[in-house]
N, CA, C and O atoms as a GROMACS GRO file, in nm:
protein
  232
    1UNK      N    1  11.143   6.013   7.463
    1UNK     CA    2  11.013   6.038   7.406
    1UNK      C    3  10.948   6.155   7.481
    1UNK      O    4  10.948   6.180   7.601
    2UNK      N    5  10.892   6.221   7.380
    2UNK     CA    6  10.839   6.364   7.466
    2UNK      C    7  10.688   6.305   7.455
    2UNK      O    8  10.656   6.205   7.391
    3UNK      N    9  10.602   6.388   7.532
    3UNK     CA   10  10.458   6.433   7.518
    3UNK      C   11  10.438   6.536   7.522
    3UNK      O   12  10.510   6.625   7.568
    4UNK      N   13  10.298   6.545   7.456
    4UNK     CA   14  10.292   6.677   7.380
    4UNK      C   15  10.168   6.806   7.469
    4UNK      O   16  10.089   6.892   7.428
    5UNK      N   17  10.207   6.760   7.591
    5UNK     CA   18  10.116   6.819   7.739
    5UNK      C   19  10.139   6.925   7.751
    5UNK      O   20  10.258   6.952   7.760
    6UNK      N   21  10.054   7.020   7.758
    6UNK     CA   22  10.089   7.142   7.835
    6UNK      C   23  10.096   7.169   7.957
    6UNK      O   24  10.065   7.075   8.030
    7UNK      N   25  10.130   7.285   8.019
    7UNK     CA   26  10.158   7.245   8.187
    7UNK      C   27  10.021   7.332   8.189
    7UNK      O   28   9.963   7.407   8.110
    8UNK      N   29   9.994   7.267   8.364
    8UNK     CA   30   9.850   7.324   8.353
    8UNK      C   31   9.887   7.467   8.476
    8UNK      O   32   9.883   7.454   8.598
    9UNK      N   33   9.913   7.560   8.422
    9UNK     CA   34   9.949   7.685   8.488
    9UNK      C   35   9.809   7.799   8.450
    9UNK      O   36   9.788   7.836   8.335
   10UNK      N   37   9.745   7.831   8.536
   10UNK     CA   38   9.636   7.926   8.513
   10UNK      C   39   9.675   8.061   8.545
   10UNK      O   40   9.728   8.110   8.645
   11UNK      N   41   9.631   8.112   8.422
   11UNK     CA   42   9.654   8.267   8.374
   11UNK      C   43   9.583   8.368   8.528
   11UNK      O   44   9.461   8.366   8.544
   12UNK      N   45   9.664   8.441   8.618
   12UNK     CA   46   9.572   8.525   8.684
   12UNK      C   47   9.468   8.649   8.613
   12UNK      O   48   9.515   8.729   8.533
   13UNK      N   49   9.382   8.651   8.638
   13UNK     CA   50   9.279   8.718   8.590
   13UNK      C   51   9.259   8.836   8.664
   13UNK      O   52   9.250   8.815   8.785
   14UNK      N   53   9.250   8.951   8.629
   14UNK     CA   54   9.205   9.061   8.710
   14UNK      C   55   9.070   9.077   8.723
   14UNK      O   56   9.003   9.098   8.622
   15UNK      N   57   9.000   9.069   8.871
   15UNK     CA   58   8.910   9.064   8.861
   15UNK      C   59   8.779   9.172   8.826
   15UNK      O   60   8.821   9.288   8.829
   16UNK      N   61   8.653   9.166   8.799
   16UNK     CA   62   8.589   9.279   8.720
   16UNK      C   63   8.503   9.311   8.856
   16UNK      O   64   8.454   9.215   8.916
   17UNK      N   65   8.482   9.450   8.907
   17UNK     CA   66   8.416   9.513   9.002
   17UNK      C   67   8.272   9.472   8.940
   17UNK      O   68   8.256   9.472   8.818
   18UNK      N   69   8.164   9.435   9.033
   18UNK     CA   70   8.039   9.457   8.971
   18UNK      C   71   7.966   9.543   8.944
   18UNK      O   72   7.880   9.530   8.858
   19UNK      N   73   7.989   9.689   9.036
   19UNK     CA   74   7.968   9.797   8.957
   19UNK      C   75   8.035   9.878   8.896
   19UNK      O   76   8.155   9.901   8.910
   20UNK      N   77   7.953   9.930   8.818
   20UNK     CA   78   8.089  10.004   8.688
   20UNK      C   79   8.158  10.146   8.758
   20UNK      O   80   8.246  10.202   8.693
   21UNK      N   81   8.120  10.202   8.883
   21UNK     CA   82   8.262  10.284   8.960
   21UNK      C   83   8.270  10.260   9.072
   21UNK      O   84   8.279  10.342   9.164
   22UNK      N   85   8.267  10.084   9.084
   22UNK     CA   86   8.351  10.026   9.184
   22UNK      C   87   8.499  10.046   9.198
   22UNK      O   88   8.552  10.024   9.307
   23UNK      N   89   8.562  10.082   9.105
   23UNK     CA   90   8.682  10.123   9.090
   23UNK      C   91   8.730  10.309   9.177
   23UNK      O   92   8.836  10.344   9.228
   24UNK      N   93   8.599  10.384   9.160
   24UNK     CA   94   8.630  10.485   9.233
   24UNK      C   95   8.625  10.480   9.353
   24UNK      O   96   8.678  10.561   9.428
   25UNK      N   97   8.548  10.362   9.392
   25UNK     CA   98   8.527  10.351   9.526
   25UNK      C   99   8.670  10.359   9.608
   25UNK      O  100   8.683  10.410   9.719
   26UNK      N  101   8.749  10.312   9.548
   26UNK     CA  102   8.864  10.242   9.647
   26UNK      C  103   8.948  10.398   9.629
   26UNK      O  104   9.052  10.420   9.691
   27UNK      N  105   8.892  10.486   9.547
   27UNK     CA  106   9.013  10.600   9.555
   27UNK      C  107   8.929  10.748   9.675
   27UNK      O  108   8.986  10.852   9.709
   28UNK      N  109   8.815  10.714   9.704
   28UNK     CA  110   8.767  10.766   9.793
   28UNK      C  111   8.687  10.757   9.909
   28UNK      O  112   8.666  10.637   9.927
   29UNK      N  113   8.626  10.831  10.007
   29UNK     CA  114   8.612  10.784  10.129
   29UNK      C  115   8.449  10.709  10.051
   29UNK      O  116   8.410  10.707   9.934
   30UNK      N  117   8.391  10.659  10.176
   30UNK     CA  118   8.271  10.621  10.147
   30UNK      C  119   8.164  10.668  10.172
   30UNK      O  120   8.055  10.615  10.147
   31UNK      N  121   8.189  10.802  10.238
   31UNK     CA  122   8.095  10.886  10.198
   31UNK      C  123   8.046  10.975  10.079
   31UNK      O  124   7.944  11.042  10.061
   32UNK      N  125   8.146  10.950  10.011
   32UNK     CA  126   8.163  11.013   9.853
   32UNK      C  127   8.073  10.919   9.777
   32UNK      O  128   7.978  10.950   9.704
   33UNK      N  129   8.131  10.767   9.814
   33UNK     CA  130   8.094  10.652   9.742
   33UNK      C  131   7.922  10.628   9.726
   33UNK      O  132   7.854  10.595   9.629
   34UNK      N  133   7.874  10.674   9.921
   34UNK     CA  134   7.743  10.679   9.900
   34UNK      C  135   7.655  10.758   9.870
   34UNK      O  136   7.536  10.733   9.883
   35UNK      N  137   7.712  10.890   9.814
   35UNK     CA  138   7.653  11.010   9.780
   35UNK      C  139   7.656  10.978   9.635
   35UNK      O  140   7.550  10.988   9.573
   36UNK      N  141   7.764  10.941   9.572
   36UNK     CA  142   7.700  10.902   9.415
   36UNK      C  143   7.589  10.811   9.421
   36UNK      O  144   7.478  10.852   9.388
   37UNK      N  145   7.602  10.717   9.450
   37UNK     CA  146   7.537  10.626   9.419
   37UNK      C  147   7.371  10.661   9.446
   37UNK      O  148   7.280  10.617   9.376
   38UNK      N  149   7.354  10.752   9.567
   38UNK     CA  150   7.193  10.809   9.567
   38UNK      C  151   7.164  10.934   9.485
   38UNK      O  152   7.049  10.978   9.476
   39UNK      N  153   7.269  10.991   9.424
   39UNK     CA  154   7.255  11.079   9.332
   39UNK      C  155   7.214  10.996   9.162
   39UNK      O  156   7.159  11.054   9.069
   40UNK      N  157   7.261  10.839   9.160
   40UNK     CA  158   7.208  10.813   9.061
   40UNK      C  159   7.092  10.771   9.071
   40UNK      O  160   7.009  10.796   8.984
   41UNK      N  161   7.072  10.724   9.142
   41UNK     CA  162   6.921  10.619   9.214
   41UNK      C  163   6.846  10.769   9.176
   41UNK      O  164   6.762  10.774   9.086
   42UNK      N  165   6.884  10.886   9.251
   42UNK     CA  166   6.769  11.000   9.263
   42UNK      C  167   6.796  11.078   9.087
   42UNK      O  168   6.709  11.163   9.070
   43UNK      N  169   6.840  11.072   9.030
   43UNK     CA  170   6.818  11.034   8.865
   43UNK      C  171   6.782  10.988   8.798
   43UNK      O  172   6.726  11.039   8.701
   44UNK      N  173   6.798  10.848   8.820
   44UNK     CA  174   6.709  10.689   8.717
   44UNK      C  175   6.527  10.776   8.775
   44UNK      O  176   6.427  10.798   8.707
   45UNK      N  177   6.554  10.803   8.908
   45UNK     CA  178   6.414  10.772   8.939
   45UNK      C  179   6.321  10.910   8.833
   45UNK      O  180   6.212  10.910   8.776
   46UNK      N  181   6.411  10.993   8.844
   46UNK     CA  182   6.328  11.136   8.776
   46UNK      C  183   6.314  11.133   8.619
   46UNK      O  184   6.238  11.208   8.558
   47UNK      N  185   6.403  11.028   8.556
   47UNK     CA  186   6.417  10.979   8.425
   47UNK      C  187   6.301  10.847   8.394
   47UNK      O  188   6.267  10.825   8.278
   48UNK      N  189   6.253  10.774   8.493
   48UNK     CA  190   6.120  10.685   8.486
   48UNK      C  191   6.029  10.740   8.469
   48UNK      O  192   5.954  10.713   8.375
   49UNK      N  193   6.002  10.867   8.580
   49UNK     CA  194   5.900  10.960   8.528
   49UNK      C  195   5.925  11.054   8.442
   49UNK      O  196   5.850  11.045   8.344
   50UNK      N  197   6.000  11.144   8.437
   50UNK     CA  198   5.971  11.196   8.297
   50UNK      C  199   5.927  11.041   8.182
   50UNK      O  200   5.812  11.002   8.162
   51UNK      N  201   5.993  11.007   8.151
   51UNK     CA  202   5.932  10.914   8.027
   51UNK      C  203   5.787  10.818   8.040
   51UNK      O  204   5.717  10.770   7.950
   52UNK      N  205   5.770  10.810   8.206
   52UNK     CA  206   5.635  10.797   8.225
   52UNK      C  207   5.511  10.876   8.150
   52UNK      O  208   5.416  10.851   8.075
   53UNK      N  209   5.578  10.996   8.224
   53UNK     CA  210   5.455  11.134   8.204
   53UNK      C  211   5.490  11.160   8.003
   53UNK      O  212   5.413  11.230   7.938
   54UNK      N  213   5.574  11.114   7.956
   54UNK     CA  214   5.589  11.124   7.827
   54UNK      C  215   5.495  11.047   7.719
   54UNK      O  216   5.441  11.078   7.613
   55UNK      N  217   5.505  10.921   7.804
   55UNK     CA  218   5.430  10.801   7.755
   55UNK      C  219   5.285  10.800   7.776
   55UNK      O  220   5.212  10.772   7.681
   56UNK      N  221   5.232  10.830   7.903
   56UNK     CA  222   5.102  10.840   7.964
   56UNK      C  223   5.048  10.970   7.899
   56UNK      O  224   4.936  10.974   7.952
   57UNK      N  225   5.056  11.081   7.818
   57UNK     CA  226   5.067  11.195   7.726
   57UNK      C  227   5.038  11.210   7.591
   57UNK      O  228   5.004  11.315   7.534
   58UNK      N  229   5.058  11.069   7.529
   58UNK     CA  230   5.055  10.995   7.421
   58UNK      C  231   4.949  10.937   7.389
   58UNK      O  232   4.945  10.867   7.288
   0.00000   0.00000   0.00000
């Protein structure tokens, strides 16, 4: 008599970086790593205000 069980074998999963070029990180030093990352920060921030001063204009 068989049963009709599956074996309980879990699929490895690759796991997902939480930031989206966490992946570049690992192909360069980390001084690279932390120079993007304040190059975006010092972007978002000039993109709040412009659409600030866009909005407050209105």
């Amino acid at each position: 008599m068989t049963t009709n069980k599956l074996p309980k074998k879990k699929d490895e999963k690759t796991p997902i970086p939480q930031h989206p070029l966490a992946k570049l990180a690992g192909k360069f030093e980390g001084e690279f790593w932390e120079d993007t990352i304040l190059e975006i920060q010092k972007f978002r921030e000039l993109e709040k205000q412009d659409i600030n001063n866009i909005l407050d204009s209105k």
